[in-house]
N, C-alpha and C positions, 0 to 999 in steps of 0.2 A: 747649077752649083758644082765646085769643082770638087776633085777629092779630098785639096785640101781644105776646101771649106767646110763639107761635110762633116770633118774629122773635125774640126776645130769648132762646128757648132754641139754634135756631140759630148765633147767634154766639157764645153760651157755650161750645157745642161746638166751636163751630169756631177761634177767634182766640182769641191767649195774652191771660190773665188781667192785662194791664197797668194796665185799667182799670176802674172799678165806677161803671158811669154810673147816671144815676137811669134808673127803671122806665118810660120814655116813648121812640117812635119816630117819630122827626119822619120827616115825607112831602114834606112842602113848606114853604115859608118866603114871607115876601112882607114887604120894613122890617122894626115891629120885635116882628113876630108870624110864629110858627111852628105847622105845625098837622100833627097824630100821623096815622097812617094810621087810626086811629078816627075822625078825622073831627074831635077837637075841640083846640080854639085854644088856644095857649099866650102870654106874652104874655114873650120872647127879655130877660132882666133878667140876662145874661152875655154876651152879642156874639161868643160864640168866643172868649174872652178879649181880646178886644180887637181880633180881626181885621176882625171887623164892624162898627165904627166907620160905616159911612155906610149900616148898613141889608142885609138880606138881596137879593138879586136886584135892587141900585140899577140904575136905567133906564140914566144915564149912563154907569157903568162896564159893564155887560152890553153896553149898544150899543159901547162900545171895543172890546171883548175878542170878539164877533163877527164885529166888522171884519177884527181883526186875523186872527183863525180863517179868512178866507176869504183871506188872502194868503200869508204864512209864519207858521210856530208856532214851529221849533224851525232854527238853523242850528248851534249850537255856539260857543264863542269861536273856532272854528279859520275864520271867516267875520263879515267888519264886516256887520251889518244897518241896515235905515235908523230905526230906532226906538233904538238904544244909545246914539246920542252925545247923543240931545235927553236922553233919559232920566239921564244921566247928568251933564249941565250943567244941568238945569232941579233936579232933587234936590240938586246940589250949592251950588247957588242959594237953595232954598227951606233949606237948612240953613245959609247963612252961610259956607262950607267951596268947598273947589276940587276935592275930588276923589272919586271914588265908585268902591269895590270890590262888583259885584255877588253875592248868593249865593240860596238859596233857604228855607230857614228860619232862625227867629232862633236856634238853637243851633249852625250852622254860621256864621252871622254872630258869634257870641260866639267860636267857636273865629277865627275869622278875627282878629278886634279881638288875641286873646290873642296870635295869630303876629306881626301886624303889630309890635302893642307889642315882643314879646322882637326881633323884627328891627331895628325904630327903638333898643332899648338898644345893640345888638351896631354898627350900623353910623353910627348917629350922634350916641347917648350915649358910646359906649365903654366898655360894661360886659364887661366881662371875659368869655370864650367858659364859656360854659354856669352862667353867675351870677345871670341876669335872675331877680327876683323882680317877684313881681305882688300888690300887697294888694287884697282883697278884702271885703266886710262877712258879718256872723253873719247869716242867716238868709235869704242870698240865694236866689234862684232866675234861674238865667242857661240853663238847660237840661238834660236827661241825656245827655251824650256823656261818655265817659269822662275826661275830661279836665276839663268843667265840673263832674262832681260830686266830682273830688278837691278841690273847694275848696266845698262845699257842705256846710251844718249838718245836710243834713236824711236823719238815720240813714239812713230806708226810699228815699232816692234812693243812698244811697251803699253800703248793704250788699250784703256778697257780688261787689263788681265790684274788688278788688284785685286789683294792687297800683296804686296810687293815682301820679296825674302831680305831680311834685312842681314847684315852684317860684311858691308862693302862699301867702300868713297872712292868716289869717283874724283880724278886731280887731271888737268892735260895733259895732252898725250905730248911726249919729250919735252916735259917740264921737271929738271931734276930736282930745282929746289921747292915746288911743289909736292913731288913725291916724298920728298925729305922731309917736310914739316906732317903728313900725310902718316907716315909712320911712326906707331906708338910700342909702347913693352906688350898691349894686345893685339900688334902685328904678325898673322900666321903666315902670311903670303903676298906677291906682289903678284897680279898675273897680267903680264901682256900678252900683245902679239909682237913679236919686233920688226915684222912690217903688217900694215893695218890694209888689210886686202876692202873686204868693205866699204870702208871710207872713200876707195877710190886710190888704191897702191900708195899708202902714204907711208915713206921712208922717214924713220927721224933723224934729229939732227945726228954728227956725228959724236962720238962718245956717250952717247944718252944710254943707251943697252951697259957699255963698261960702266959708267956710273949707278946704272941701279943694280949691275952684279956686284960693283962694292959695297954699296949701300946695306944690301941685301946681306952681306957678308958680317958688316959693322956691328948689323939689330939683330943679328939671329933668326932670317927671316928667310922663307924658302921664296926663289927668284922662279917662275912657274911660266915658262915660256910658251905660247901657243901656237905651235908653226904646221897647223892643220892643213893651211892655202904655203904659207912660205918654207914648207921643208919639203924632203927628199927629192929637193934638185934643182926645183924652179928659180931657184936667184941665182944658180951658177954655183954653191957651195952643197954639200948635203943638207945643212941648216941655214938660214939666214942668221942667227944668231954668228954664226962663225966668222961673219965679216968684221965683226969686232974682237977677235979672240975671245969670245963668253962663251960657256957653259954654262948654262943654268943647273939648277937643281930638280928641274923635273920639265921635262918633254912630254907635251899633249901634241900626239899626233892623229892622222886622219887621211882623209879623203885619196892620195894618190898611194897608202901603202895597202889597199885593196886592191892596185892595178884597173881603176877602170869597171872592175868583174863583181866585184861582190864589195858589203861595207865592212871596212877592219879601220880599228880604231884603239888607239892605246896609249896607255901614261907608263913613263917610261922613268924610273927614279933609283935612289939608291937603296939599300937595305935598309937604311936606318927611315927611312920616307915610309917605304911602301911596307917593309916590314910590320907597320902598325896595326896592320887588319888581322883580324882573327875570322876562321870561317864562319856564316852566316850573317858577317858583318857589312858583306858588299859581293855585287854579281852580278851574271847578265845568261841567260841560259845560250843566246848564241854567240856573245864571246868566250873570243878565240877557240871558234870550231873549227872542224877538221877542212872544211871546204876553205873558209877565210885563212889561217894559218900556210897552207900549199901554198895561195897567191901572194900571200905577204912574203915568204920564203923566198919564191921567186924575186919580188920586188926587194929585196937587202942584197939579194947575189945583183939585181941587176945594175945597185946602187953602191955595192962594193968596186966596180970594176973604178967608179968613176968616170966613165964615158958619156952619161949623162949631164953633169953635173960641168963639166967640161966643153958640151956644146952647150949647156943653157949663156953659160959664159960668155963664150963666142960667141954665137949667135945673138944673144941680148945686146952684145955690143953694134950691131946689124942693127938689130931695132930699135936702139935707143938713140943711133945715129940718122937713121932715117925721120923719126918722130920730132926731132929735136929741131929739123931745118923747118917742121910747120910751125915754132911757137913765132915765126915774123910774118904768118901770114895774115895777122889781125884774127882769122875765126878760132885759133889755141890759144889760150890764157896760160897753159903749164901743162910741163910733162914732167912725169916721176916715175920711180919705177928702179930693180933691179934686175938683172938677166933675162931668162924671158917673162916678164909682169911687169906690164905699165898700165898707168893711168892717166887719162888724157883728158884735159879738160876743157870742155867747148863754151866758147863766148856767148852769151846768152842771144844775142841780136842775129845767131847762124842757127838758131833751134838748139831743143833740148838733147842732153844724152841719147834719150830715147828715137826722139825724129832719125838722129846720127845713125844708129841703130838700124832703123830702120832701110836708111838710104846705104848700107854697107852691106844690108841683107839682100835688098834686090841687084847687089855688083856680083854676089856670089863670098861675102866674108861674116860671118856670124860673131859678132861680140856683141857684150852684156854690157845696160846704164846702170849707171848709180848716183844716187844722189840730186839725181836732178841734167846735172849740167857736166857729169861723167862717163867715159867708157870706159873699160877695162880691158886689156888685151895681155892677152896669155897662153898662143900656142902652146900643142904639145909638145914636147923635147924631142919627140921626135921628126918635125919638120924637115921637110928639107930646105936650104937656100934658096931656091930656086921659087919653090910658094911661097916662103917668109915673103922674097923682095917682091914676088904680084902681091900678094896680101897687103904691104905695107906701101906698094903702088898706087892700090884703089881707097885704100886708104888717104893717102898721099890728092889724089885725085878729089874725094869727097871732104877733105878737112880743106885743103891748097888752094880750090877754088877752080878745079876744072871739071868737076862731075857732079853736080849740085841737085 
């Protein structure tokens, strides 16, 4: 048996069955290459879903988060620290927004957005006590807490965990005149994602995000964007919302403004939104502590320069160029996607997402299926050209029909 079999029958026995990762055991990581305790390279074409946006064990944010390791790590909200209020005015800066509720994953950040909302209908819409309705799209992925998958399409998230949280409709996702008949006077909130990472990088149509920010505007209705996977950089914008000139009214974010290092996670709104809480009304003992606040820090200074944001751009147009000459090879049915995140979809009669997966894993490329008959690829921003174009070579290779 090898080591990495070893390791992989260990956890089998040991940890519930939540998850079916591919057959490989990372040791170490280093930007935007990973490498198995066998000793051999992989080349990281997922980022953690997006948390790794600026590369594995970035110089900048490990020397933040070091630092901060040698002063305080953890006080509790029951104590102001000196890293909370920059962190909290510099994020709420870098979104446009006044005000910042910290958490620590993005399904606790979603359940957050969800309280805020029903609080903002009750105390300053004046939606009648226990009426708040929240629409939401088909085929979301907002998280599994009990709560976000009662408004969730996707069976094997939702089965077996009733009875289900009510006060949510679900309508298609870029369907505006569904979202429009969908909205009523006990409308607290719309919440998407404005691109649907989950699902397989699904982009909607064009003006559908402008339309339900007017919409939103028309009914009195907070617009509740959730760019946990599609913010701080990876479509090439700081927001994906910003490809349509929208701002919403509240920012759920996540996963890549930890840096990779630790979880930070926060809903990001205005005064008259977040305002609504009163102490003991909402919290998290380790959000926005002293250790998560340093890295987040770093991640806004490093998201200020725009340099990021700027090669996801560029480069996306790399990958989206390349991916695009496979949909005439008969095995791609479609490709979507903006900057670097795409979604690719394999023909059923060439195997599934997963086989795909698999066969990109023994080339040295690591990407995540979904849905059956999906990849999903999403370098770090910090890639260089040079692996993008091997990456999307053997890619190239195993979709095209010469590495099979």
């Amino acid at each position: 048996m090898t080591a990495t079999e070893a390791l992989i029958a260990t956890a089998d026995a040991h940890s519930a069955p939540t998850y079916h990762p591919l057959p490989v055991v990372i040791a170490t990581a280093e930007g935007a290459w990973m490498t198995d305790v066998e000793g051999r390279r992989y080349l990281d074409f997922l980022a953690g879903y997006s948390a790794l946006n600026f590369g594995h064990g970035n110089r900048r944010l490990l020397k933040a988060a070091k630092a901060q390791l040698d002063r305080v790590t953890l006080t509790s909200r029951a104590f102001h620290h000196d890293r909370f209020g920059a962190f909290c005015a510099e994020l709420a800066e870098l979104c446009g927004m006044e005000m910042v509720l910290p958490m620590n994953t993005g399904a606790e950040a979603v359940e957050t957005a969800v309280k805020t909302a029903r609080k903002w209908g009750y105390r300053v819409k004046g939606v009648p006590a226990e009426m708040a309705k929240i629409v939401v799209a088909g085929g979301n992925f907002h998280g599994r807490t009990t709560t976000v998958i009662s408004f969730s399409t996707d069976a094997e998230a939702r089965a077996d965990y009733g009875p289900y949280t009510p006060g949510f409709e679900i309508v298609p996702y870029g369907d505006l005149t569904a979202m429009r008949s969908a909205v009523t006077e006990n409308t607290v909130a719309v919440l998407l994602e404005p691109i649907q990472g989950e699902s397989g990088v699904i982009v909607p149509p064009a003006g559908y995000l402008a339309g339900v920010r007017e919409l939103t505007r028309e009914r009195n209705v907070l617009f509740v964007a959730d760019e946990i996977q599609s913010g701080l950089g990876r479509t090439g914008r700081t927001f994906a919302c910003e490809h349509e000139g929208v701002v919403p009214d509240v920012y759920v974010l996540g996963k890549a403004l930890g840096g990779g290092i630790v979880p930070v996670s926060a809903v990001v709104s205005s005064a008259e939104v977040l305002g609504v809480f009163r102490p003991g009304e909402h919290g998290s003992t380790f959000g926005g502590n002293p250790l998560a606040c340093a890295v987040a820090l770093e991640v806004i200074a490093m998201l200020r320069s725009g340099e990021f944001q700027e090669r996801a751009a560029r480069l996306g147009e790399r990958l989206h160029g390349s991916l695009a000459t496979l949909a005439g090879t008969g095995r791609v049915t479609a490709v979507r996607g903006r900057g670097l995140w795409a979604g690719v979809d394999v023909h059923p009669a060439y195997g599934t997402g997963r086989e795909v997966s698999e066969r990109l894993m023994d080339r040295g490329v690591l990407v995540k299926d979904t849905h059956g008959a999906t990849i999903r690829i999403a370098p770090p921003l910090v890639v260089s050209e040079e692996d993008l174009d091997w990456g999307l070579a053997e890619i190239g290779r195993v979709l095209g029909g010469d590495g099979a």
